[in-house]
gemmi code that builds the backbone of each chain (N, CA, C; Angstrom):
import gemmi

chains = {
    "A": [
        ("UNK", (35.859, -8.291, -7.959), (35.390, -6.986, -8.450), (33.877, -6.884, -8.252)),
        ("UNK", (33.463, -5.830, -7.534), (32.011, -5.943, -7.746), (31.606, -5.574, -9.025)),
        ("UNK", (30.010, -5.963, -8.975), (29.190, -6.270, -9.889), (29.447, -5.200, -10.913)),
        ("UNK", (29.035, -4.676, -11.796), (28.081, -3.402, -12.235), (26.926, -3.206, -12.517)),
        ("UNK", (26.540, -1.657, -12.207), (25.186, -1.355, -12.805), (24.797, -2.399, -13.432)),
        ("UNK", (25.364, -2.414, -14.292), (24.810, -3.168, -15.666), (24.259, -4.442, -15.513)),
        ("UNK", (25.322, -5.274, -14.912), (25.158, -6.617, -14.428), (24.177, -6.855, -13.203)),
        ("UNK", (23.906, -5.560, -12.383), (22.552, -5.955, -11.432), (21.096, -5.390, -11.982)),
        ("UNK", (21.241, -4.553, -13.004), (20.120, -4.558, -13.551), (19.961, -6.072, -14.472)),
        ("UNK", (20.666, -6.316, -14.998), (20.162, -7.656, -15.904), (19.734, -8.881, -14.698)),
        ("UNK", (20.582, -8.695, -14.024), (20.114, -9.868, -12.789), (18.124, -9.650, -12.455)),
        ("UNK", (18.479, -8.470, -11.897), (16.760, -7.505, -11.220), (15.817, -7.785, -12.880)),
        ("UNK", (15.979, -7.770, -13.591), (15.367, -7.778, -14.982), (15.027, -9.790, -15.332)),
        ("UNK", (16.123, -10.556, -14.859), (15.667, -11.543, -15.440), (15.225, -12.060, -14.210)),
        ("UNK", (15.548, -11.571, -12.921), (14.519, -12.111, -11.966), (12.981, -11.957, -12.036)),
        ("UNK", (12.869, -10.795, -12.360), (11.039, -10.347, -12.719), (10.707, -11.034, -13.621)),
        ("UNK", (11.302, -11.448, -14.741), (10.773, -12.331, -15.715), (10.759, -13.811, -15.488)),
        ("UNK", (11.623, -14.337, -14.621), (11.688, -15.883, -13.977), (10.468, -15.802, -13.098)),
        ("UNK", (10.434, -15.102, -12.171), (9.427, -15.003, -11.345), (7.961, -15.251, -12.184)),
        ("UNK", (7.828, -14.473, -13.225), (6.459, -13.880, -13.695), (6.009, -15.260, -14.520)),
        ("UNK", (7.512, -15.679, -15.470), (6.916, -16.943, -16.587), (7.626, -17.977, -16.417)),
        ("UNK", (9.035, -17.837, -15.480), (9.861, -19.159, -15.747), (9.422, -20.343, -14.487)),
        ("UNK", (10.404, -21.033, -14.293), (10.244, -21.667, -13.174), (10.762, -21.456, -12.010)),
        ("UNK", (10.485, -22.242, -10.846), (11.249, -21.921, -9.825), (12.524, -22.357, -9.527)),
        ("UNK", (13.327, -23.253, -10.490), (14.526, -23.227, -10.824), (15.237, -22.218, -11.736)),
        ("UNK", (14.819, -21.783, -12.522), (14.972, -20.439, -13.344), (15.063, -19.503, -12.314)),
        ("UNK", (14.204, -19.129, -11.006), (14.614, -17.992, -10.014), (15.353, -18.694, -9.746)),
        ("UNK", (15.878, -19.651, -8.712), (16.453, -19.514, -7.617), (18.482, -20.007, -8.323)),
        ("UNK", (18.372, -20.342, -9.737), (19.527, -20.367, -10.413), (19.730, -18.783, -10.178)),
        ("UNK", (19.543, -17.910, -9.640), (19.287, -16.783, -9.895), (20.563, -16.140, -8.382)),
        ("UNK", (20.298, -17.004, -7.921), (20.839, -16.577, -6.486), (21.652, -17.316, -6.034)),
        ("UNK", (22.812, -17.026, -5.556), (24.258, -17.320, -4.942), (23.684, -18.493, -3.887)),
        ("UNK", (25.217, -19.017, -3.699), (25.146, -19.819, -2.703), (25.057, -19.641, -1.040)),
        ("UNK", (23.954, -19.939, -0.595), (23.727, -19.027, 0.782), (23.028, -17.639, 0.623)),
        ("UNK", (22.413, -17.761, -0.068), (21.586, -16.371, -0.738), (20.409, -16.523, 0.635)),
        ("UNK", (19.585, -15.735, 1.053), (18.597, -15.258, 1.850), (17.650, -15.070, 1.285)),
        ("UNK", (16.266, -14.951, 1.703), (14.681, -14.759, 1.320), (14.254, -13.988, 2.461)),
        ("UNK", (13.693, -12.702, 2.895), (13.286, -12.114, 4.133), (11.784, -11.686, 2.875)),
        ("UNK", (10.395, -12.403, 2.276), (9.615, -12.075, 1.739), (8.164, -12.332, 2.942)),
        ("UNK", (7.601, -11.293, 3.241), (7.635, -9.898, 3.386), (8.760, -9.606, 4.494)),
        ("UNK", (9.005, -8.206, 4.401), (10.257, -7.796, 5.576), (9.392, -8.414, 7.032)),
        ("UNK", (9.777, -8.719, 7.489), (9.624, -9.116, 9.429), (9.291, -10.494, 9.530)),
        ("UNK", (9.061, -11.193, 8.585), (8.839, -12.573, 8.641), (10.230, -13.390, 8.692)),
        ("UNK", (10.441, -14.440, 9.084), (11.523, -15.276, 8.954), (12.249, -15.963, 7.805)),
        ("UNK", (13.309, -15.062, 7.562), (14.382, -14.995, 6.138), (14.322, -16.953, 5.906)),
        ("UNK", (14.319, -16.920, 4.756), (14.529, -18.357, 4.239), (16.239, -18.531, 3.702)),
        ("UNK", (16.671, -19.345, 4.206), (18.192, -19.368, 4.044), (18.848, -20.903, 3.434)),
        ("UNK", (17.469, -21.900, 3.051), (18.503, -22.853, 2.161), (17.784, -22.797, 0.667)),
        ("UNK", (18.541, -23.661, -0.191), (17.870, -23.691, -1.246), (16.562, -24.597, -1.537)),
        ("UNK", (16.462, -25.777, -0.719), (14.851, -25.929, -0.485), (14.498, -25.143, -0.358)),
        ("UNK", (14.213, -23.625, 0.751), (13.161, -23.461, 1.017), (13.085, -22.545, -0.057)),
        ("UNK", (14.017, -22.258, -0.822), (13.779, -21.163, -1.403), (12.912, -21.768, -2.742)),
        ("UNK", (12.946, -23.251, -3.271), (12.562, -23.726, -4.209), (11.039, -23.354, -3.852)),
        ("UNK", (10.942, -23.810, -2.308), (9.727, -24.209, -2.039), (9.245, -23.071, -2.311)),
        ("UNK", (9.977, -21.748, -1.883), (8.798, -20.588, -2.050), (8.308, -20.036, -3.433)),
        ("UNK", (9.523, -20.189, -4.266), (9.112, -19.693, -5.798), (8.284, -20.950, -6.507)),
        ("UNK", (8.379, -22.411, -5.813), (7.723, -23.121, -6.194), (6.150, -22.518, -6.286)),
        ("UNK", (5.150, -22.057, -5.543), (4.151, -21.826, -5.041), (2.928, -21.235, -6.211)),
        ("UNK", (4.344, -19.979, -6.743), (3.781, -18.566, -7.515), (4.529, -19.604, -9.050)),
        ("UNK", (5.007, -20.760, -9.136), (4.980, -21.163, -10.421), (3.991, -21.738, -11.966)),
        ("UNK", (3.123, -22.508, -11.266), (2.196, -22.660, -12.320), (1.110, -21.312, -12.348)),
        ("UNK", (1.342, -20.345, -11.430), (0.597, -18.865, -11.967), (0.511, -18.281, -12.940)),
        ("UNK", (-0.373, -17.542, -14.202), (-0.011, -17.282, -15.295), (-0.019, -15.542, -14.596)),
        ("UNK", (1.225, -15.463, -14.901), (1.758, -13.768, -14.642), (2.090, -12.725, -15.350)),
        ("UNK", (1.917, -11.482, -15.411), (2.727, -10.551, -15.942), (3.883, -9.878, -14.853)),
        ("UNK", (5.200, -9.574, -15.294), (5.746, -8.774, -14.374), (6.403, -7.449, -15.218)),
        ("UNK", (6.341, -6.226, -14.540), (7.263, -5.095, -14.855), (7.809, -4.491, -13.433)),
        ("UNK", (9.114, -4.405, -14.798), (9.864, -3.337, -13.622), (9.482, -1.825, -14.098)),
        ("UNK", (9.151, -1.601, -12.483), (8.932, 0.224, -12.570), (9.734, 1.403, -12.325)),
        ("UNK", (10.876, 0.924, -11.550), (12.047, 2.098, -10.980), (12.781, 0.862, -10.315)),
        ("UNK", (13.846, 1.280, -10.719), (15.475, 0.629, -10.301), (16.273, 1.564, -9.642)),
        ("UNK", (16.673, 1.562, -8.747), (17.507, 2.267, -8.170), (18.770, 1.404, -7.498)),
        ("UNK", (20.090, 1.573, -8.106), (20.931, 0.397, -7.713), (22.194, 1.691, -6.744)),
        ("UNK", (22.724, 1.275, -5.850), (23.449, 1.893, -5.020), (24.745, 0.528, -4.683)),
        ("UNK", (26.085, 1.103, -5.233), (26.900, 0.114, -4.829), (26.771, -1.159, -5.631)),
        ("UNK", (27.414, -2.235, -4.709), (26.447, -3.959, -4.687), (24.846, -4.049, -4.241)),
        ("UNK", (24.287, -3.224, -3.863), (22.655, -3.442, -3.946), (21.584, -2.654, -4.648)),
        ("UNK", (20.525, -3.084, -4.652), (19.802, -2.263, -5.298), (18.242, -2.230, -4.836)),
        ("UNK", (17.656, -1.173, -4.832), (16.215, -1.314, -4.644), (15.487, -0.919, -5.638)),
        ("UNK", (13.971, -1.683, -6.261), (13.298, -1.579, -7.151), (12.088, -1.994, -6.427)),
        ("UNK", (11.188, -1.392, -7.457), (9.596, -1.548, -7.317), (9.383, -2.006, -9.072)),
        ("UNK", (8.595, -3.211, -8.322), (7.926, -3.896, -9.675), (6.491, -4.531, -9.564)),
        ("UNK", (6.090, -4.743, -10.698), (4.267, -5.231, -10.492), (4.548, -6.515, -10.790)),
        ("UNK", (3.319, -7.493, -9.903), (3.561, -9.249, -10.954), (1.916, -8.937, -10.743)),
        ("UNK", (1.170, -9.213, -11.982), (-0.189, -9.320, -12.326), (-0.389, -10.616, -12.026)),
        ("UNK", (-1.355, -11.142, -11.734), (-1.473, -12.803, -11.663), (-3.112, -13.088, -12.249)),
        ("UNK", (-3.192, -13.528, -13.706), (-4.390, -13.833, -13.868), (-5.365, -15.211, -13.153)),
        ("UNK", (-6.169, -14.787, -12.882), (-7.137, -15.541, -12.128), (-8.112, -16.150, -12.719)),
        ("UNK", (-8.316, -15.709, -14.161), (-9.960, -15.878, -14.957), (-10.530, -14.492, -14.752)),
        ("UNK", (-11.296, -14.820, -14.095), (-12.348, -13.615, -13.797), (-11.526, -12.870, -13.083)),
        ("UNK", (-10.814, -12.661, -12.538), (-10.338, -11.780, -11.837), (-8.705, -11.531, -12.025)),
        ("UNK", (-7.983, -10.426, -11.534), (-6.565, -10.433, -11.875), (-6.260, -10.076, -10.228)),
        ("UNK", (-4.722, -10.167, -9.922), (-4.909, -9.710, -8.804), (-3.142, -8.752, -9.120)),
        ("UNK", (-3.134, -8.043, -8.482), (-1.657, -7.559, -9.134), (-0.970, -6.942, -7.538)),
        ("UNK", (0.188, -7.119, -7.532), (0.858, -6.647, -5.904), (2.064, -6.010, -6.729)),
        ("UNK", (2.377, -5.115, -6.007), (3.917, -4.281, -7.033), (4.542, -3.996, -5.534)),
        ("UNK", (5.301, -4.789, -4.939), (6.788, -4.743, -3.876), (7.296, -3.704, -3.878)),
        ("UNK", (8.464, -3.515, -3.132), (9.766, -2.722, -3.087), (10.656, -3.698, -2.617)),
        ("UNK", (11.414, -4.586, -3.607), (12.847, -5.659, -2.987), (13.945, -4.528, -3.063)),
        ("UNK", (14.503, -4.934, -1.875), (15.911, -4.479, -1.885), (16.344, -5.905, -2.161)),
        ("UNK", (18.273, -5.811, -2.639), (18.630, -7.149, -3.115), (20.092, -6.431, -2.912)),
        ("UNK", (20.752, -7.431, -2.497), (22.177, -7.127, -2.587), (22.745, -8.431, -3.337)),
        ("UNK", (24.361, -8.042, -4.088), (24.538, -9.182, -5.178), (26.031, -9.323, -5.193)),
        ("UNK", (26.667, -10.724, -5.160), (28.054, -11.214, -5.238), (28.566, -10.040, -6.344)),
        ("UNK", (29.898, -10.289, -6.572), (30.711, -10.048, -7.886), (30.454, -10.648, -9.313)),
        ("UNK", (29.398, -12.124, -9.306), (29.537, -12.498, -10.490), (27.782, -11.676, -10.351)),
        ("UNK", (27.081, -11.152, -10.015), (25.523, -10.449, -10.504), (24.693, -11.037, -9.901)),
        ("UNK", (25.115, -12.237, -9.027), (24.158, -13.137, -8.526), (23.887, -12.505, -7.183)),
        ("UNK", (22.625, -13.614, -7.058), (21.751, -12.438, -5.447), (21.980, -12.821, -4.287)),
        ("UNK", (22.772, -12.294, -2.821), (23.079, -13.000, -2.118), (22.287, -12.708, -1.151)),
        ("UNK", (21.063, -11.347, -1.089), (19.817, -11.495, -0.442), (18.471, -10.791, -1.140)),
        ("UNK", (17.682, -10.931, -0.737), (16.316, -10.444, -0.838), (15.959, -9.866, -0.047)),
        ("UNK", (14.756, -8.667, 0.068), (14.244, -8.870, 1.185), (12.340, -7.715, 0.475)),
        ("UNK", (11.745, -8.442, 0.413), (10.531, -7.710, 0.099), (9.227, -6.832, 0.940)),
        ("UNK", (9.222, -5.713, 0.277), (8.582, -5.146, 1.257), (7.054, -4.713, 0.744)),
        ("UNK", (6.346, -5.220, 1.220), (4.404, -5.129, 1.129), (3.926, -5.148, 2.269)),
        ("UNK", (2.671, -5.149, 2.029), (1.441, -5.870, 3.090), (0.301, -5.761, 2.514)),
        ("UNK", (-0.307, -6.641, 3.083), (-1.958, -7.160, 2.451), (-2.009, -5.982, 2.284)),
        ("UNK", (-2.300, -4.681, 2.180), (-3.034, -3.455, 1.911), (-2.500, -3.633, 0.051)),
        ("UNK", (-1.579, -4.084, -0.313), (-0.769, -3.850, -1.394), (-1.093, -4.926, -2.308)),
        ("UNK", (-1.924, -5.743, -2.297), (-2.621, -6.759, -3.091), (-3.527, -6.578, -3.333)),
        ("UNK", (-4.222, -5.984, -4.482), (-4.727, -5.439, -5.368), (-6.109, -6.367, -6.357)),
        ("UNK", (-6.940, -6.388, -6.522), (-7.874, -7.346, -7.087), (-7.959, -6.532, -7.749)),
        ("UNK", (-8.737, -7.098, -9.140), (-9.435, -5.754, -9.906), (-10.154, -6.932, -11.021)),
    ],
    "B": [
        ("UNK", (4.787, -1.340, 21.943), (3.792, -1.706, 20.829), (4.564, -1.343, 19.475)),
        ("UNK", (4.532, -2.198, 18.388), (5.260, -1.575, 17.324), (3.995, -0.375, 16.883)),
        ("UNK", (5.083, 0.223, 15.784), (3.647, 1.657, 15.311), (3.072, 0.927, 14.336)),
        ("UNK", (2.301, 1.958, 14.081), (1.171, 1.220, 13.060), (1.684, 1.724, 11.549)),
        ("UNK", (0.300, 1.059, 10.824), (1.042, 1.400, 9.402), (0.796, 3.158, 9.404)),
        ("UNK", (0.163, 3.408, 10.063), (-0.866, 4.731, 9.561), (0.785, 5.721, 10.404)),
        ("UNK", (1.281, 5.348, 11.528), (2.520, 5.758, 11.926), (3.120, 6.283, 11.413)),
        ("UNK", (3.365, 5.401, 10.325), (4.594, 5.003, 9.320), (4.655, 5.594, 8.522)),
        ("UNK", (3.218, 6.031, 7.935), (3.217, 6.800, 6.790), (3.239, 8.493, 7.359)),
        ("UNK", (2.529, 8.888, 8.243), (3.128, 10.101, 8.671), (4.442, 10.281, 8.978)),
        ("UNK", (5.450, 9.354, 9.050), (6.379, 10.351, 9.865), (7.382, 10.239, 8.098)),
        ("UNK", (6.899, 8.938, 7.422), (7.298, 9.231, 5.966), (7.463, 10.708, 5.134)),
        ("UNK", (5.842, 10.822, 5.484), (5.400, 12.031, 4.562), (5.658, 13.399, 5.326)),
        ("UNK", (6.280, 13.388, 6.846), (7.074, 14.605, 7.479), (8.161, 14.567, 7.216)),
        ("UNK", (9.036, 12.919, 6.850), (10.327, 13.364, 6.218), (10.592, 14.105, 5.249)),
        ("UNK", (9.724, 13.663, 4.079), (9.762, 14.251, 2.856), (9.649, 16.089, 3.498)),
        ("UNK", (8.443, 16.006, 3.668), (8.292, 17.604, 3.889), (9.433, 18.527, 4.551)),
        ("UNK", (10.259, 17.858, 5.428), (10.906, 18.481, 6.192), (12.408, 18.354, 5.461)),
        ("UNK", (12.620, 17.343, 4.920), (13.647, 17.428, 3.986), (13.649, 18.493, 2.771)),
        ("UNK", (12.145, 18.843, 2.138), (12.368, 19.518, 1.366), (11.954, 20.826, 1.595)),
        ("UNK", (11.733, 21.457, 2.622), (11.155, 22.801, 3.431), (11.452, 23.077, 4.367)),
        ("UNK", (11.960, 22.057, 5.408), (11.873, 22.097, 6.838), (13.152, 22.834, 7.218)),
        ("UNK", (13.609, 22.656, 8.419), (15.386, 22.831, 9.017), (15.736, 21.885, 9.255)),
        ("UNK", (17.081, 21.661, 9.561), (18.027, 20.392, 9.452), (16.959, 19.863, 11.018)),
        ("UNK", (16.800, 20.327, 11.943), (16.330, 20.045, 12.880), (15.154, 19.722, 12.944)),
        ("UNK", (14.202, 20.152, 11.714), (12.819, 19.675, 11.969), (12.752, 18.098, 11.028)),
        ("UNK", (14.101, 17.743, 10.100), (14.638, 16.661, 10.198), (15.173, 15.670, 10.892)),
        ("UNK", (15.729, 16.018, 11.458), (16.425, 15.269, 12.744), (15.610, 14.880, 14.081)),
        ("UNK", (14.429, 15.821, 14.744), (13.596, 15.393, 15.115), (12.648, 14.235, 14.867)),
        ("UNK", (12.433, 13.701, 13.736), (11.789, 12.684, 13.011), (12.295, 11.236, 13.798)),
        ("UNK", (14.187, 11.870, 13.836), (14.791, 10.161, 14.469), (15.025, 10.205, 15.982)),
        ("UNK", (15.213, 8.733, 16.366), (15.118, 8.164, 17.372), (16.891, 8.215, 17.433)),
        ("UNK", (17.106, 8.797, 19.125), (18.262, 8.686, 19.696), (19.256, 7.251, 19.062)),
        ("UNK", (20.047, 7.675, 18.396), (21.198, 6.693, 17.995), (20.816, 6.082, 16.789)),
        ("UNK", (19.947, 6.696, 15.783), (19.575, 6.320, 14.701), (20.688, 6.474, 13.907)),
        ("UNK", (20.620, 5.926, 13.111), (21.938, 5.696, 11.276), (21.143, 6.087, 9.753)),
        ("UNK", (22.596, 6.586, 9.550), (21.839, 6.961, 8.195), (23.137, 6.484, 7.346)),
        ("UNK", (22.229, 5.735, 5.960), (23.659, 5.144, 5.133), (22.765, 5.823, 3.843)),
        ("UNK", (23.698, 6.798, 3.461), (22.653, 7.864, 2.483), (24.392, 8.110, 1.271)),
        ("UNK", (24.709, 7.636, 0.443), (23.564, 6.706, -0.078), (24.306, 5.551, -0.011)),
        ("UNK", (23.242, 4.445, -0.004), (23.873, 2.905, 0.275), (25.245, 2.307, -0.009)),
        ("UNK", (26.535, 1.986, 0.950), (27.503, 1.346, 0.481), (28.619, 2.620, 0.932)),
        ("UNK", (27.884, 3.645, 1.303), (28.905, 4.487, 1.820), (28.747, 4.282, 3.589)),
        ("UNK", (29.836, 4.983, 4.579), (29.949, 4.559, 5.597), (28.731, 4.986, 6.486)),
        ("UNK", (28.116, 5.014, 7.471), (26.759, 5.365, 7.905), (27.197, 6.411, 8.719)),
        ("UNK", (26.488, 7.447, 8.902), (26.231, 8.410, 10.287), (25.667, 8.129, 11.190)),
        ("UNK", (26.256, 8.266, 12.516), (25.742, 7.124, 13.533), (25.250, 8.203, 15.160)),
        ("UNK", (25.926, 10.030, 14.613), (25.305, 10.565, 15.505), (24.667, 11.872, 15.305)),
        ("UNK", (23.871, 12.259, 15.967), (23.157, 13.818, 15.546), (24.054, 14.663, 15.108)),
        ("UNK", (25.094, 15.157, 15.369), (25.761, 16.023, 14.948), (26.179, 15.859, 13.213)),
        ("UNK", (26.144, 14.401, 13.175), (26.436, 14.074, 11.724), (25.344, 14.339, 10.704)),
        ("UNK", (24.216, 13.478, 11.587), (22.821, 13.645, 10.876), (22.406, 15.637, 10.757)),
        ("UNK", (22.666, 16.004, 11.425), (22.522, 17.731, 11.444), (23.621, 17.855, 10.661)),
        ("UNK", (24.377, 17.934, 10.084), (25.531, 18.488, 9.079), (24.770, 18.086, 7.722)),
        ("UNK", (24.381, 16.560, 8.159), (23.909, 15.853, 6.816), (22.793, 16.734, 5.911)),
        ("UNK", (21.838, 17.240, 6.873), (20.897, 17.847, 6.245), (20.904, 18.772, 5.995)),
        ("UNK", (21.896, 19.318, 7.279), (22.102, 21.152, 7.309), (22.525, 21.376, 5.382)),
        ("UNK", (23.169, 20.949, 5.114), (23.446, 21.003, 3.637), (22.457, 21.324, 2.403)),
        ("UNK", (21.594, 20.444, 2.715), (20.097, 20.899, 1.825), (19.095, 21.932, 2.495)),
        ("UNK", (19.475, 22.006, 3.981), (18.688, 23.394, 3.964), (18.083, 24.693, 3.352)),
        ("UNK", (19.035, 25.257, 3.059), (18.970, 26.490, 2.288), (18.455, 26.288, 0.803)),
        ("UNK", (18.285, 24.970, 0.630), (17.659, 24.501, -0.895), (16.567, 25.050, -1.023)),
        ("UNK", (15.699, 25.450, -2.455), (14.510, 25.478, -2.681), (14.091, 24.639, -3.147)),
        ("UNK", (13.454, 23.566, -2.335), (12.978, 22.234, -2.820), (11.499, 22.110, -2.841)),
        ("UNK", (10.881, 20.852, -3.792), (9.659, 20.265, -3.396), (9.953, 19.057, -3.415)),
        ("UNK", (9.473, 18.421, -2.730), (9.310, 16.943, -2.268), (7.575, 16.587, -2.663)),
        ("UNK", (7.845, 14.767, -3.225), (6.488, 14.136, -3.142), (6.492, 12.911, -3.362)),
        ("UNK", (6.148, 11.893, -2.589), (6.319, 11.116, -1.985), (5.226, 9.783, -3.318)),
        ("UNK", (6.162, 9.166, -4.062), (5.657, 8.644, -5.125), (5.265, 6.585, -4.804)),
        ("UNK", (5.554, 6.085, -3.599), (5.326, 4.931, -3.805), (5.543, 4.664, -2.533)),
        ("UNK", (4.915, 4.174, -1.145), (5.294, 3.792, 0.085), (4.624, 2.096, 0.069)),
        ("UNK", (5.980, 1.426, 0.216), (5.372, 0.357, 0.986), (6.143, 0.086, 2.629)),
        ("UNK", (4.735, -0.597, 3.306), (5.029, -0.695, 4.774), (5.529, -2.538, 4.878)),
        ("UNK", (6.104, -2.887, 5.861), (6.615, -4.104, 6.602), (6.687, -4.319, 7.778)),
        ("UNK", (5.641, -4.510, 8.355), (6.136, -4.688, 9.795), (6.660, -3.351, 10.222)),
        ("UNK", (7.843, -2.881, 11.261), (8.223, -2.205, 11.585), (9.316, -1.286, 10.790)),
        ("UNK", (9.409, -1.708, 9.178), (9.786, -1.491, 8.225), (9.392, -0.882, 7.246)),
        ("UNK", (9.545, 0.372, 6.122), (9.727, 0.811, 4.788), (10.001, 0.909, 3.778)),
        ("UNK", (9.898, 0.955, 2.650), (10.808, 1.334, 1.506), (9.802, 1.931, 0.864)),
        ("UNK", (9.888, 3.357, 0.569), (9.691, 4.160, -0.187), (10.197, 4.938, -1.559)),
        ("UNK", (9.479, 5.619, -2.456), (10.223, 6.160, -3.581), (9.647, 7.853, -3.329)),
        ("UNK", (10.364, 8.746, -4.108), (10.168, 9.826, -3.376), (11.552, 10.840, -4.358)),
        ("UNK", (10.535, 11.604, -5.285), (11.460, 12.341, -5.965), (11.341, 13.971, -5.024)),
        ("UNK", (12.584, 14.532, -5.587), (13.050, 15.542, -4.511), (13.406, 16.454, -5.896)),
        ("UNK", (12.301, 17.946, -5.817), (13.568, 18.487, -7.279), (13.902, 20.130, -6.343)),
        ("UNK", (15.084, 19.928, -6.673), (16.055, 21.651, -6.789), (15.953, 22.550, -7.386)),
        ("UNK", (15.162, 23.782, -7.240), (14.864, 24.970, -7.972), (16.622, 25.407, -7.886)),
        ("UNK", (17.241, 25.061, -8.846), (18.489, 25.634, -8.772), (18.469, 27.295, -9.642)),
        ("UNK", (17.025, 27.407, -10.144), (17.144, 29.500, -10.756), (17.080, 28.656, -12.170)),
        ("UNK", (18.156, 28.902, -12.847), (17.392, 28.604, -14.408), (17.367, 26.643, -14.718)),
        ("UNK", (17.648, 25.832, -13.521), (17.675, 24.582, -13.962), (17.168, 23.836, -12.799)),
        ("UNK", (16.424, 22.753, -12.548), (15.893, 22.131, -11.897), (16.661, 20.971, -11.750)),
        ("UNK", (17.280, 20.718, -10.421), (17.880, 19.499, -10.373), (16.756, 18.088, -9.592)),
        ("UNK", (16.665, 16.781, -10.213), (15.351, 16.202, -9.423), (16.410, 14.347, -9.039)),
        ("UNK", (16.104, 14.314, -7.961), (16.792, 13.006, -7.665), (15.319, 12.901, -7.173)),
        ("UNK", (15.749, 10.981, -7.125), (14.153, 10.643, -6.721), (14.362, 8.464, -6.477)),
        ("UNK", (15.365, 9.047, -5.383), (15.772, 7.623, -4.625), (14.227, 6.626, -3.770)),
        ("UNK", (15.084, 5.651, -3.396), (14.032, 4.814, -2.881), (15.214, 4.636, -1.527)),
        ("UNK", (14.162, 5.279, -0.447), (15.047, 4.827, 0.923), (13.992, 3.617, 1.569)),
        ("UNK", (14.710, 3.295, 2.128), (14.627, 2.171, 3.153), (14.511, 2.714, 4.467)),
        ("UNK", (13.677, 2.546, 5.875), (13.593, 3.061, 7.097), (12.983, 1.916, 7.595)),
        ("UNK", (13.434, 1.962, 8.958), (13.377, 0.792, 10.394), (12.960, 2.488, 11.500)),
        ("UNK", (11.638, 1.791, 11.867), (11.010, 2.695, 13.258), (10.968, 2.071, 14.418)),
        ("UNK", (10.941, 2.525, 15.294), (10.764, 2.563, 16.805), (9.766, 2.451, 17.291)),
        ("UNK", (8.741, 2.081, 18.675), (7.514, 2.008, 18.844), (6.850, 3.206, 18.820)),
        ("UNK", (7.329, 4.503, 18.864), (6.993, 5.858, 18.535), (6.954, 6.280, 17.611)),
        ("UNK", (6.934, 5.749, 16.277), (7.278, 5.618, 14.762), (8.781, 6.909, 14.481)),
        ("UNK", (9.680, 6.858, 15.361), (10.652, 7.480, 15.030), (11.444, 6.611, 14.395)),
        ("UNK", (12.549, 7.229, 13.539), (13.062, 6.778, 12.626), (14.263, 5.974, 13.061)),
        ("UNK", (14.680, 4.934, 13.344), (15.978, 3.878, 13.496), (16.902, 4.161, 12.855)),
        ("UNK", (16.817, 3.819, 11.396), (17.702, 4.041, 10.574), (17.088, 4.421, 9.103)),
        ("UNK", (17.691, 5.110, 8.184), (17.926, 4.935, 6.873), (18.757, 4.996, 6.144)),
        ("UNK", (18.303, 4.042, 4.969), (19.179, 3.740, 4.123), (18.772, 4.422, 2.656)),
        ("UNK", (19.538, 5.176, 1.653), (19.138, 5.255, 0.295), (19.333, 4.947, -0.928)),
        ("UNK", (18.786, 4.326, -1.378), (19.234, 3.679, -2.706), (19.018, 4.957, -4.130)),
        ("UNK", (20.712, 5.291, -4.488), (20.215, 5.610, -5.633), (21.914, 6.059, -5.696)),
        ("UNK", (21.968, 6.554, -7.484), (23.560, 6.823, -7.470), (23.377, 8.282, -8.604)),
        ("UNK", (24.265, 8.352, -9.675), (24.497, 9.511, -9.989), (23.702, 9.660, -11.197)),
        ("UNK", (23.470, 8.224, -11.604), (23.052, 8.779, -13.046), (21.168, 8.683, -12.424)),
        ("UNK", (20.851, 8.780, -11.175), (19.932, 8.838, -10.761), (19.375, 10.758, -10.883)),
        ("UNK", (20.521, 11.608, -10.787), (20.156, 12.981, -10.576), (20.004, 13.630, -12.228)),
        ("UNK", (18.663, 13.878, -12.084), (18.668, 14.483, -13.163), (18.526, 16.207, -13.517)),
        ("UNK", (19.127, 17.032, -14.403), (18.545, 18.345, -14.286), (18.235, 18.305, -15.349)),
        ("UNK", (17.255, 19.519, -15.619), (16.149, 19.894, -16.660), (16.022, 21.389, -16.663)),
    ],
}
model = gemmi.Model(1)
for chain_id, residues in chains.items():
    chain = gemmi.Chain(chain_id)
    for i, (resn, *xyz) in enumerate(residues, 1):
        res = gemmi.Residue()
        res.name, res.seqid = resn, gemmi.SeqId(i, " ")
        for name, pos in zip(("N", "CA", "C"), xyz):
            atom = gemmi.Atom()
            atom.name, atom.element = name, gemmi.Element(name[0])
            atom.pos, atom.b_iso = gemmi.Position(*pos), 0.0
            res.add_atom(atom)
        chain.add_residue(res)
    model.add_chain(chain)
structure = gemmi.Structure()
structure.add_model(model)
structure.setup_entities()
């Protein structure tokens, strides 16, 4: 049975919050087996669970804020725009995406794919 | 040459316009020969002009405004947010999806995709 609404917003909801404060086992428990990474779109999708550790590994000891700003779920996928603040000290730096994500039957994520560019990283 | 970002965002901000003012044709001009449209996501795609011209011909006669609330670029890639409202006479209908678009080296449009479902349309 696919997912529901319901169940891919809670997925999209506790991903922004794994991302922002948990670990990078906290994301990537997050995502199916054979799940995909295409972060930013045109770069080369990450397709095991190393690499995927490796990548949420990176943004883990970051102290973050994240919100979600608009959800829009269609079907099994969904696209949202969200902010992750990243304090720096003196400085913050904040990038707010557009992931599309598509998701198994049990809510889990069987891809990613994020869309920015340096223009979209933000200092302040 | 792929297009540029600056491309990308014009032929964005002529969709919008032309979706919400234009003719089905000053829509359809936007895409590139054999472009797809999966509007909205998870339903089957339109894969030729005649479809894509029916598709729009439909909102033609609308009294719409369009405005274009969040663009991010990727490479040869999009995802945008972008509310659309319906002067329906005494009630305003406003959807306000996040599509997805793949361009061409002419920044014509490949494909799109839209994310959004019902409890997305709101009237007021």
């Amino acid at each position: 049975m696919a997912p529901s609404a319901e169940d891919i917003r809670k997925t999209v909801e506790r991903y922004i919050e794994a991302v922002a404060t948990g670990t990078a086992d906290d994301v990537v428990a997050l995502y199916a087996e054979g799940a995909t990474v295409e972060d930013p779109v045109g770069t080369e999708p990450r397709t095991s669970v190393e690499s995927l550790r490796e990548f949420y590994g990176v943004i883990e000891p970051l102290k973050q804020t994240g919100e979600l700003l608009t959800l829009k779920i269609a079907g099994n996928s969904a696209a949202f725009h969200f902010s992750l603040v990243t304090d720096l000290g003196e400085q913050k730096l904040e990038i707010a995406p557009i992931d599309v994500m598509t998701f198994d039957d049990d809510g889990k994520i069987t891809s990613m794919r994020a869309f920015w560019s340096q223009e979209d990283m933000i200092t302040s």
